[in-house]
Every structure is written in structure tokens, then in C-alpha cells.
C-alpha positions as CSV (number, residue, x, y, z in Angstrom):
1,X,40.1,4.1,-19.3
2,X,36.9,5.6,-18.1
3,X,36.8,7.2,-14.5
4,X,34.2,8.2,-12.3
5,X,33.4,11.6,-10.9
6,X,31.8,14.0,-7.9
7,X,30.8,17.4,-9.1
8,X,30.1,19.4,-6.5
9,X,29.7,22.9,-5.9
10,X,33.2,24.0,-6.6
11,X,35.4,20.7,-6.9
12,X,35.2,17.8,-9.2
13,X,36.9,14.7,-7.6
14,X,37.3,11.4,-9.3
15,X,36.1,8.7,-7.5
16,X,39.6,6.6,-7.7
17,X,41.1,9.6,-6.5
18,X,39.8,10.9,-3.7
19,X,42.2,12.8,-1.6
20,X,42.9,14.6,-5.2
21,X,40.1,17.1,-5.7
22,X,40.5,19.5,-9.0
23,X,38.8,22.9,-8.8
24,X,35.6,23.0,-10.8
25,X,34.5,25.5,-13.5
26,X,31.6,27.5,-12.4
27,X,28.2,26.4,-14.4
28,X,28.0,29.3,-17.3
29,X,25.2,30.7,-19.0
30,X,25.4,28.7,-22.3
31,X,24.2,24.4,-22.5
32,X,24.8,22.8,-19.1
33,X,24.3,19.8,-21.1
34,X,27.3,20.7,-23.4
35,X,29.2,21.9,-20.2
36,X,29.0,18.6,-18.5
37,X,29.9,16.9,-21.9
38,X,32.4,19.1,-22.2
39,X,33.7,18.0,-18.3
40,X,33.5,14.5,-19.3
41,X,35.3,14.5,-22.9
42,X,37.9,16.5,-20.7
43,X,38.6,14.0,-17.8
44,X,37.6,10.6,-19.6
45,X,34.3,10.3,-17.3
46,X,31.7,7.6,-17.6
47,X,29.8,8.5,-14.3
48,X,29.1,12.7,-13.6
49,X,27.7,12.1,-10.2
50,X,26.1,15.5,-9.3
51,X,26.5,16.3,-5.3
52,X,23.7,18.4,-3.9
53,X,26.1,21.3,-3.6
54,X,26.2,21.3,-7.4
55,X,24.7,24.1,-9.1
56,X,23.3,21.2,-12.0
57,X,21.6,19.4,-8.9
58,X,19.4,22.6,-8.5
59,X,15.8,23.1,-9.8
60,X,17.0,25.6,-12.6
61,X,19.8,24.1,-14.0
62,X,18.0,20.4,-13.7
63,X,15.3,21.3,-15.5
64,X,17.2,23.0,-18.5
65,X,19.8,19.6,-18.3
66,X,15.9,17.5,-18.5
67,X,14.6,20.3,-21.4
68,X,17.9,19.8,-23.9
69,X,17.8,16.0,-23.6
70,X,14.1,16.1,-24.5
71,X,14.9,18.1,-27.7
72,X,17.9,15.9,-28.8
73,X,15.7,12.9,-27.8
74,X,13.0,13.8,-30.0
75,X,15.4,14.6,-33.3
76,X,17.7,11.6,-33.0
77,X,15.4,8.9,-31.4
78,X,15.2,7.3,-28.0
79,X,18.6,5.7,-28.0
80,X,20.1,8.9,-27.8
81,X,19.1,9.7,-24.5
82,X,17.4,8.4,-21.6
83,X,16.1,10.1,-19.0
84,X,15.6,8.2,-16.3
85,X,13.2,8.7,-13.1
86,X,11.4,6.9,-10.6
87,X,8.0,5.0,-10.8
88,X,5.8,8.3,-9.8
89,X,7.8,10.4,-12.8
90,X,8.7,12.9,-9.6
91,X,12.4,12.0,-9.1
92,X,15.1,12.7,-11.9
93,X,17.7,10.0,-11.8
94,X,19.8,10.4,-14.5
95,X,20.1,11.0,-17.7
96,X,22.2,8.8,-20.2
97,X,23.3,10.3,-23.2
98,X,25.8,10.4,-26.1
99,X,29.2,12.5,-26.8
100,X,27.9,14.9,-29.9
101,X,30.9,13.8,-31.8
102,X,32.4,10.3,-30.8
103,X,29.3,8.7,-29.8
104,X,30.5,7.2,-26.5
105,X,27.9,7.0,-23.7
106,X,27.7,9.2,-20.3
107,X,26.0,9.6,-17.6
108,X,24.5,12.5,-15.6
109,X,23.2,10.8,-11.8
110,X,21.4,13.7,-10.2
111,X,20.9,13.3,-6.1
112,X,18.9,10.5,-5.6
113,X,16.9,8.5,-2.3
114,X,18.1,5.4,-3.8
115,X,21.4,6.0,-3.1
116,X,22.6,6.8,0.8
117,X,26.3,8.2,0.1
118,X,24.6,11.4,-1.1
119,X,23.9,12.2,2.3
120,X,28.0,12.6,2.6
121,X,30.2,15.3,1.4
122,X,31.9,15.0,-1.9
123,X,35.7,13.4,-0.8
124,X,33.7,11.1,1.4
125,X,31.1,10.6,-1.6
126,X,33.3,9.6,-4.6
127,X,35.7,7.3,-1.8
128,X,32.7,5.3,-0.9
129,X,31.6,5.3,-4.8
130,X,35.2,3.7,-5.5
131,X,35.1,1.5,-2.3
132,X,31.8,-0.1,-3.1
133,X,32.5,-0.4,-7.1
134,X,36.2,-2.1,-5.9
135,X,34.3,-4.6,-3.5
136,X,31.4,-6.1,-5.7
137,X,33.9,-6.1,-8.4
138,X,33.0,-3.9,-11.1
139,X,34.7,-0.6,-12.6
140,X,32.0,1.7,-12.0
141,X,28.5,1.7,-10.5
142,X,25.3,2.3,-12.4
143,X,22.6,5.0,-11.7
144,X,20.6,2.8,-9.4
145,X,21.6,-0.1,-6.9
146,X,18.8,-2.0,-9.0
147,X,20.6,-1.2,-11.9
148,X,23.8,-2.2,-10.2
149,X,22.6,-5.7,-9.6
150,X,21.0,-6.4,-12.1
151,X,24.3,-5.1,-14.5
152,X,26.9,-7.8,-12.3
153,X,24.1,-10.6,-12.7
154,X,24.0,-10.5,-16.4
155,X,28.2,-10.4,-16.4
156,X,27.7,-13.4,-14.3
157,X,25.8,-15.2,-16.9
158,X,28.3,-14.9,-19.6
159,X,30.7,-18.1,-20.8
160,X,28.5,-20.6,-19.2
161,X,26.7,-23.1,-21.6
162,X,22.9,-22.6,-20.1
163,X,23.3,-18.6,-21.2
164,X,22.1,-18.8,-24.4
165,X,18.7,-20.5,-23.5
166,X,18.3,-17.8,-21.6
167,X,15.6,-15.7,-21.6
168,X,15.9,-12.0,-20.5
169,X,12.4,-11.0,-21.2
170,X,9.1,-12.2,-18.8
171,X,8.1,-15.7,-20.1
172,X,5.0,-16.3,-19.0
173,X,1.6,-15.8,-20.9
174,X,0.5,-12.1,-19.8
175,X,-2.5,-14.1,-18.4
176,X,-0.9,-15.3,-15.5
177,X,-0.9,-13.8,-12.5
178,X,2.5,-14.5,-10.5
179,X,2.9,-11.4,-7.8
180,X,0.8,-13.7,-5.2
181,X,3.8,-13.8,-3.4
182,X,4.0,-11.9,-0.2
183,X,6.6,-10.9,2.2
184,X,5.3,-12.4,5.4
185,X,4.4,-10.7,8.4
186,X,2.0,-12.4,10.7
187,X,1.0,-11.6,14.1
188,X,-1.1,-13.4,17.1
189,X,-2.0,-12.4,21.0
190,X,1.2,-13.0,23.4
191,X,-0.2,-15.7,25.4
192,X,3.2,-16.4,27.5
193,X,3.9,-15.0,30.8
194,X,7.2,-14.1,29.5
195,X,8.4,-10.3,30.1
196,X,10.7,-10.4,27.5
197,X,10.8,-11.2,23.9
198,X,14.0,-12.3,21.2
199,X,14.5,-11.6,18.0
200,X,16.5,-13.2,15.0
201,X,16.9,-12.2,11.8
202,X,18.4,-14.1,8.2
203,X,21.7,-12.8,7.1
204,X,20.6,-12.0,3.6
205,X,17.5,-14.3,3.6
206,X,16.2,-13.3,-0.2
207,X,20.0,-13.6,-1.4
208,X,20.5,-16.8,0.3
209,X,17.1,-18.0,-1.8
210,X,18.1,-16.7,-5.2
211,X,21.9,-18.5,-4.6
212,X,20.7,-21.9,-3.8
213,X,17.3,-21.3,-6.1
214,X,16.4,-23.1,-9.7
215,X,14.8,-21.0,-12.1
216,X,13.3,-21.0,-15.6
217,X,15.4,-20.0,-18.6
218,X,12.9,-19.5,-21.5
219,X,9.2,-21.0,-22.1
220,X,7.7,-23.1,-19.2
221,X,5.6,-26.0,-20.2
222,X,2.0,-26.3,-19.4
223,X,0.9,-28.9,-16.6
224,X,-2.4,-29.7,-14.7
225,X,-0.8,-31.3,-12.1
226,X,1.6,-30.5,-9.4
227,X,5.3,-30.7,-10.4
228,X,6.8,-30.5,-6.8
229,X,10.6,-28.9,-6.7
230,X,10.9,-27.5,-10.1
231,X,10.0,-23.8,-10.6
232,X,6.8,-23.0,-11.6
233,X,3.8,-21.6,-10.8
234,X,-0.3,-22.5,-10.1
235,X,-3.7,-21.8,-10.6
236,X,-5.1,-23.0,-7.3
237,X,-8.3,-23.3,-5.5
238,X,-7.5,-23.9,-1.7
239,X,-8.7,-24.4,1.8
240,X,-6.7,-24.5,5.3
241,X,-5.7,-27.4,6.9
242,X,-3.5,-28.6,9.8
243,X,-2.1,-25.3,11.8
244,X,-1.0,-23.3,9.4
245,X,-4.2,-21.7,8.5
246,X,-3.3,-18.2,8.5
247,X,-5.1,-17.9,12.2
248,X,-3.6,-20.7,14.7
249,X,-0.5,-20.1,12.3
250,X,0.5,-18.1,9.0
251,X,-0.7,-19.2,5.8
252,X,1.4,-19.8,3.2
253,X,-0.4,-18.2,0.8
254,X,-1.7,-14.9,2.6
255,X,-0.9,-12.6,5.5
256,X,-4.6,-12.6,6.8
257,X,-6.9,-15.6,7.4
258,X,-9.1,-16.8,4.3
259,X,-11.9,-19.5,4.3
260,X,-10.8,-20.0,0.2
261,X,-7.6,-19.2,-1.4
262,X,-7.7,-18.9,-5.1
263,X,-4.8,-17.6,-7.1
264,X,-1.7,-17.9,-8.6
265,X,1.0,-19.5,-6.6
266,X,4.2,-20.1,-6.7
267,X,6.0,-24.1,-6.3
268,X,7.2,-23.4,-3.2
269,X,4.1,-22.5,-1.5
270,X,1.5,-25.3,-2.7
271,X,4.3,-27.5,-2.0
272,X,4.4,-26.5,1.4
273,X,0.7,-25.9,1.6
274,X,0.5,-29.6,0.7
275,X,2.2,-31.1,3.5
276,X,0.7,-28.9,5.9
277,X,-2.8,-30.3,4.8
278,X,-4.3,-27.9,3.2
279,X,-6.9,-28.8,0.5
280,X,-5.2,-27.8,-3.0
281,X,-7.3,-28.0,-6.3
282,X,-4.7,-27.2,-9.8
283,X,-6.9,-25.5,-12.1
284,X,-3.5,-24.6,-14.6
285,X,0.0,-24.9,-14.3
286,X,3.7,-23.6,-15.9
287,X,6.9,-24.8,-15.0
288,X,9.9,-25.4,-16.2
289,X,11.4,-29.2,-16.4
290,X,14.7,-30.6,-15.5
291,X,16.4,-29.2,-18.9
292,X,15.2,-25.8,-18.6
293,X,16.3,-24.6,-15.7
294,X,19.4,-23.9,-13.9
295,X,20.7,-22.7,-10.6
296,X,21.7,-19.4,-12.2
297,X,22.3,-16.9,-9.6
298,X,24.8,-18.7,-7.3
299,X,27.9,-17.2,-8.7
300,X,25.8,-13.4,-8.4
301,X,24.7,-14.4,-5.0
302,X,28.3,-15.5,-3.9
303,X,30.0,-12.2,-5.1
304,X,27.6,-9.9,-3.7
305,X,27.8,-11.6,-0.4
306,X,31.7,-11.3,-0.3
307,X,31.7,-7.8,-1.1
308,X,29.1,-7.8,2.1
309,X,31.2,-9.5,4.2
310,X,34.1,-7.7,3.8
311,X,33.0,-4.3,4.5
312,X,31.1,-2.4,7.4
313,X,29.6,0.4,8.1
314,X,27.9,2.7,5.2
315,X,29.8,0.7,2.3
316,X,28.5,-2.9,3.9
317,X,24.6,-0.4,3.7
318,X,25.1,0.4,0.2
319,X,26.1,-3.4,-0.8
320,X,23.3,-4.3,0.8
321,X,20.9,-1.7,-1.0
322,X,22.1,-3.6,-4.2
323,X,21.3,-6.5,-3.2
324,X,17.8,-6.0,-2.0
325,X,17.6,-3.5,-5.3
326,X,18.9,-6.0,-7.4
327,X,15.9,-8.6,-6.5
328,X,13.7,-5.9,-6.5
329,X,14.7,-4.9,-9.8
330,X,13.8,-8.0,-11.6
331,X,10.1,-7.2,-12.0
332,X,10.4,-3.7,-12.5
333,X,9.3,-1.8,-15.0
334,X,9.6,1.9,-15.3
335,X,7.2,4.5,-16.3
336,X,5.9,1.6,-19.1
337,X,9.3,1.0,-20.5
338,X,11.0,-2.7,-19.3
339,X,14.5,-2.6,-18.5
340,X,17.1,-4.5,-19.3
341,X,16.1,-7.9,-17.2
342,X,12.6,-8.2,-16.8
343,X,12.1,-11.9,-15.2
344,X,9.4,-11.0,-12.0
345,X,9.4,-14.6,-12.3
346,X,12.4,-15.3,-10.3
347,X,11.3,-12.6,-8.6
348,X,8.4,-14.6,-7.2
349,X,10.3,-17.6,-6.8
350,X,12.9,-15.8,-4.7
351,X,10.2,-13.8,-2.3
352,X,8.0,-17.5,-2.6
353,X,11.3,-19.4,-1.5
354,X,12.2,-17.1,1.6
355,X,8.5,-17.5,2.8
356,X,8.2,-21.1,2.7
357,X,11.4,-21.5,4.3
358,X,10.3,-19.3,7.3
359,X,6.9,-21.2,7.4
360,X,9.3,-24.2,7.6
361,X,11.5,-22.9,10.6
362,X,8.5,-22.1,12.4
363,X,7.0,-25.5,12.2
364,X,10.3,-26.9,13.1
365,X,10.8,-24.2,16.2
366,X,6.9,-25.0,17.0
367,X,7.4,-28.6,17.6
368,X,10.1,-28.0,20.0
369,X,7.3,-25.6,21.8
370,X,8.9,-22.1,20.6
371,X,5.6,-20.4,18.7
372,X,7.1,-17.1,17.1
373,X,4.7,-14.1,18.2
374,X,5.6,-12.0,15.2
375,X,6.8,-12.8,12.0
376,X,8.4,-9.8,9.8
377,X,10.1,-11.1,6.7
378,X,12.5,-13.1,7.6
379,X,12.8,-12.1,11.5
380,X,11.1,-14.5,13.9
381,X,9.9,-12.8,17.5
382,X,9.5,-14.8,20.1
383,X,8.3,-14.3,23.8
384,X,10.6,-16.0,26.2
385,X,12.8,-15.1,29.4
386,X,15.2,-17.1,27.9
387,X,16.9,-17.2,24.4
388,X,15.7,-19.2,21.7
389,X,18.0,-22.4,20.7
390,X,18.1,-21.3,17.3
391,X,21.5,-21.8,15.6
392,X,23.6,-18.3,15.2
393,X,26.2,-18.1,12.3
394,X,27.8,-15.4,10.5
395,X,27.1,-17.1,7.2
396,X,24.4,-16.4,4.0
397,X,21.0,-17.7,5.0
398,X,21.4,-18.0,8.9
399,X,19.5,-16.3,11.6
400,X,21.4,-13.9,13.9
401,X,20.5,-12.2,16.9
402,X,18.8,-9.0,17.0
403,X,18.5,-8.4,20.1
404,X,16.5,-8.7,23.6
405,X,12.9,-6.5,24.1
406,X,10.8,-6.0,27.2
407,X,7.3,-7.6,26.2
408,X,5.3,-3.8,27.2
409,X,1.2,-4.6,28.0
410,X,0.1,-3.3,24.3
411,X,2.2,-5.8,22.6
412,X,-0.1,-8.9,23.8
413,X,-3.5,-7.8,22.0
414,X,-2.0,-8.9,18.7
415,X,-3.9,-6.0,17.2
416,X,-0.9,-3.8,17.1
417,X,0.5,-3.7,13.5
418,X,4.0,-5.1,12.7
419,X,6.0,-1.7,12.4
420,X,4.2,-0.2,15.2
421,X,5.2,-3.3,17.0
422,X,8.7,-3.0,16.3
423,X,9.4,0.3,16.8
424,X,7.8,0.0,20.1
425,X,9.9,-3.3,20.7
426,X,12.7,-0.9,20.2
427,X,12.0,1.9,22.4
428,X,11.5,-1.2,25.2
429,X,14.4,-2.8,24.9
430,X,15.7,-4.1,28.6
């Protein structure tokens, strides 16, 4: 059985194991990469997870750990060894890499902003490493929370008929444009007399879309017409009608006002844009019919969000971070190279989904004569002296409270942007 570790300055402490902390042979002057090979054969370690205090963590050492991988890396081929760092090239993540005589993988994680629990010391580190791997029901994490995610959806794939359809690879023509989808965040003037504003936010709004979401599982089909409630995605020439023109109220297609909206779009936004009365031309379609799609990500989306529920505090943050990363993940490519799951078309869906449902609550919340103020993400601001009757449950998908703010004179311009008016919402709280 394979363990995790902390190496940190002095100690090495497995991560199921705490309160048991071994003392930890200084770095020497020969390989550090044959050092920490050598540490891992030793202990039966999958994970090295290097603790600031480590002397591998620091500049010299790191760079010599980044300098032997290139050279074995260049003799034995890129499944060897991957180095892995962020999009600018900047951060070192980790480094994967192979035992010189068996084979079997390891992995190097240097100090990373991805990951919060580096912030603690090393006990405290490899509990919470254990803790979080114990909760969202894995044996160990991976180098990244994306990587995380994305590792316990594809286990959550397997055994189920619909899995070998399944396409792990982007599907669409390279043609098509499908990032069109934006996180909303919308503003307008505070035209109440109110001297106070509420908040609510979704518990796990994008999570909630990718449980309860259809998505494609190989080739779409072509269309030139609208296939309402099936995922796809549209070429579209468009014009505002009804409120929700992106001035009166958001659009669904842009944070900003626009006389002509052309682009592609995901379903659930010219669906929505439809029955708003907007003007919607379909110059091209994809989609993906009734037997090619599948509700895939409910049994990811229902394990992540028990592993949320059931812990507080940092471990509930870092179940979180895989969640958002997770998402994130799905249309990420690093540095030119695509990783393992590589579908930034559920991506779209997902981020498409959580806006058109928000657009939805606010025309529902409008028509009862509450007009949100501010819209960031999936938290609706309102100005009122009085609370919202907007349902409160501790369930995936349904708003909570954040809290009560004191309406100060510069929030009523509407020219304030969203973070500044947050942050100043916060420091105004009554």
C-alpha cells in the first residue's frame, strides 16, 4: 500500500499518521532527485509533499530537482517525467516521475498557491491531507485540486453503460467558438430609499448545475435550428428584447449592454434569450440528441458535496477548492499540452447553466417587485430594509444568507465596479 508524506525541514510525517513524525535525513550533496526516490522506495510513498521548511522547496535545491528531470526527460521520453507548472511557466508544481528500477510512479508537489494547507505547519499539513483525501473518498490527493476533481470524476464514470461513448477529448470542430459564456456580474444605480442592502448566495451553484446538467458524450450533430433542452451550442445573431437587455436588466449573453450580439452561445442562454424576447437569428448549430447524452456528473457532484457537508473549517475550503478546480479544470490546458479530460464543453454548459438560472431567479424575484442591485456570480444584492423572501436551505443549489450591509452614498451611482462594491459592502456592514 502506498502512503502519503510531509517532508519538512527536519521531519517526514505520513499523512495517515500524523501524530507519528520520523526524523528526516538532511538533503546531501549528491541527486536530490535520487534522495527523494530513495525516501519514497524506503517508506512506500506515492505523494512527497514538500513543506516550505524543506530544504527541496528552496530555489537551489528546486532548480537542481527541475534540471535532473529535464535530463532524464530528454533520454527516456516524455512519459518518464512530467514536470508540471502553472499556465505563466513561473510556478513549479510537481514533478511526476518513475522509480529507476521498478518503474512505479511518484510524485514530488513543491509549495503551491493552489493548495491552502501549505500555509500550516507540517503535523497540521499531512492531517488535513489525510482528512480531505478520507472525506471525498479517495486514497490520496493529486498535485492540484483541478487534478483532484477531475481524477474522482473519471472513477465516477467507470461500470456505467454510457462510459464507453464517452469522449474525453474536446469534440467540437476547432472552429467553434464555445468560451462565450460569462460569469455574470451586472450592476445598475440604487434607486430605493432603502439604507440597507441583503445578500444571498448558491450553496455550490456551478456544482449544483454540473449534478442535475446533460451533456454530450462524443460528436454533436449539426443543426440550423434551435434544439431547446439538449446541450449544445449556437452561432447567433441577436438583438434585446423585453427587460433583460443588459441595461434595464442583465443580458444573457454579455455583462455590458450591446445593440447586436453575435457569437457562440450556449443552449441555455438562447433558450432563455428566447423567452425573454430577444430577436435570435441561428446561423450554425451542434448539439447532441437524446442518445448521446447523459446526466454524467451526478454521482461526482453528489460525492463532492458530502465530503462538503460533512466538514468545516479549512478541510470544508479545500473541498471546495476542488470543486471549483475541478470545473475549472475541464477546459484547461497547460503550457500547450491537454490534460487528462479536456471537455471546455461541459465547461460552458456548466458556467451557461448557473447564468441562466440566475437570470431566471431574478425575473421570478422582479415580478414580485424585488430588482437585485448587484449580481456577482451566483449572489444576488438587493436594497431593502427588510429581508428578501427568498427560500434559505442548507442543500446543493439553494441561496443562503450572506449577510446584512448599510447601503453607503457611493454605492448608488452604479459606477462602482463589483469587487469594489463588495469589499466596500463589507467594511459597511450594520
Amino acid at each position: 500500500m502506498l502512503h502519503d508524506a510531509v517532508l519538512t525541514g527536519d521531519q517526514l510525517i505520513r499523512c495517515d499518521l500524523p501524530d507519528r513524525p520520523m526524523a528526516a535525513r538532511p538533503a546531501g550533496d549528491g541527486s536530490p532527485l535520487m534522495a527523494l526516490e530513495e525516501l519514497a522506495g524506503v517508506h512506500s510513498l506515492y505523494n512527497i509533499w514538500l513543506h516550505p521548511t524543506s530544504a527541496y522547496a528552496q530555489p537551489a535545491l528546486r532548480m537542481a530537482l527541475i534540471a535532473e528531470a529535464e535530463t532524464i526527460r530528454a533520454a527516456q521520453g516524455p512519459e518518464s517525467v512530467f514536470i508540471d507548472r502553472d499556465a505563466s511557466g513561473d510556478e513549479l508544481r510537481s514533478i511526476r516521475t518513475r522509480f529507476r528500477g521498478d518503474g512505479r510512479r511518484y510524485v514530488i508537489n513543491f509549495p503551491s498557491s493552489l493548495w491552502d494547507f501549505f500555509t500550516l505547519d507540517g503535523p497540521a499539513m499531512a492531517h488535513l491531507i489525510s482528512t480531505v483525501a478520507r472525506e471525498i473518498g479517495v486514497q490520496m490527493l493529486r498535485p492540484s485540486p483541478g487534478a483532484t476533481g477531475l481524477f474522482i470524476m473519471r472513477q465516477s464514470f467507470k461500470g456505467h453503460a454510457w462510459a464507453d461513448a464517452l469522449g474525453y477529448r474536446h469534440t467540437l470542430d476547432d472552429g467553434i467558438g464555445i468560451y462565450s459564456s460569462q460569469d455574470l456580474r451586472w450592476r445598475r444605480p440604487i434607486t430605493e430609499e432603502a439604507t440597507h442592502a441583503y445578500g444571498y448566495d448558491v450553496n455550490s451553484a456551478y456544482l449544483a448545475c454540473a449534478a442535475s446538467g446533460d451533456f454530450g458524450l462524443a460528436a454533436p450533430e449539426t443543426t440550423s435550428t434551435f434544439q431547446p433542452k439538449l446541450p449544445g451550442f449556437y452561432a447567433v445573431d441577436a438583438t434585446p428584447g423585453g427587460r433583460f437587455d443588459g441595461r434595464d436588466l442583465p443580458s444573457p449573453f454579455t455583462n455590458t449592454y450591446s445593440e447586436h450580439v453575435t457569437g457562440w452561445y450556449a443552449e441555455p442562454l438562447v433558450r432563455f434569450a428566447l423567452e425573454q424576447g430577444w430577436a435570435v437569428t441561428i446561423r450554425d448549430g451542434r448539439y447532441w440528441p437524446k442518445g448521446s447524452k447523459h446526466r454524467m456528473m451526478a454521482e461526482w457532484a453528489a460525492q463532492l458535496w458530502q465530503a462538503r457537508m460533512h466538514t468545516e473549517g479549512a478541510t470544508r475550503a479545500t473541498v471546495k477548492s476542488i470543486i471549483t478546480a475541478g470545473i475549472g479544470r475541464l477546459g484547461f490546458t497547460r503550457l500547450g499540452e491537454i490534460t487528462e479530460v479536456y471537455r471546455p464543453d461541459w465547461q460552458a454548459l456548466i458556467i451557461a447553466e448557473q447564468r441562466a438560472r440566475r437570470l431566471r431567479n431574478v425575473a421570478k424575484y422582479t415580478e414580485m417587485g424585488f430588482t437585485p442591485f448587484a449580481i456577482d456570480s451566483d449572489a444576488l444584492y438587493f436594497a431593502s430594509d427588510t429581508p428578501i423572501p427568498i427560500p434559505i436551505a442548507d442543500t446543493l443549489g439553494a441561496y443562503k444568507d450572506v449577510g446584512c450591509f448599510a447601503v453607503i452614498p457611493e454605492l448608488r451611482t452604479g459606477n462602482d465596479n463589483i469587487n469594489r462594491l463588495l469589499q466596500s459592502m463589507k467594511t459597511g456592514a450594520a
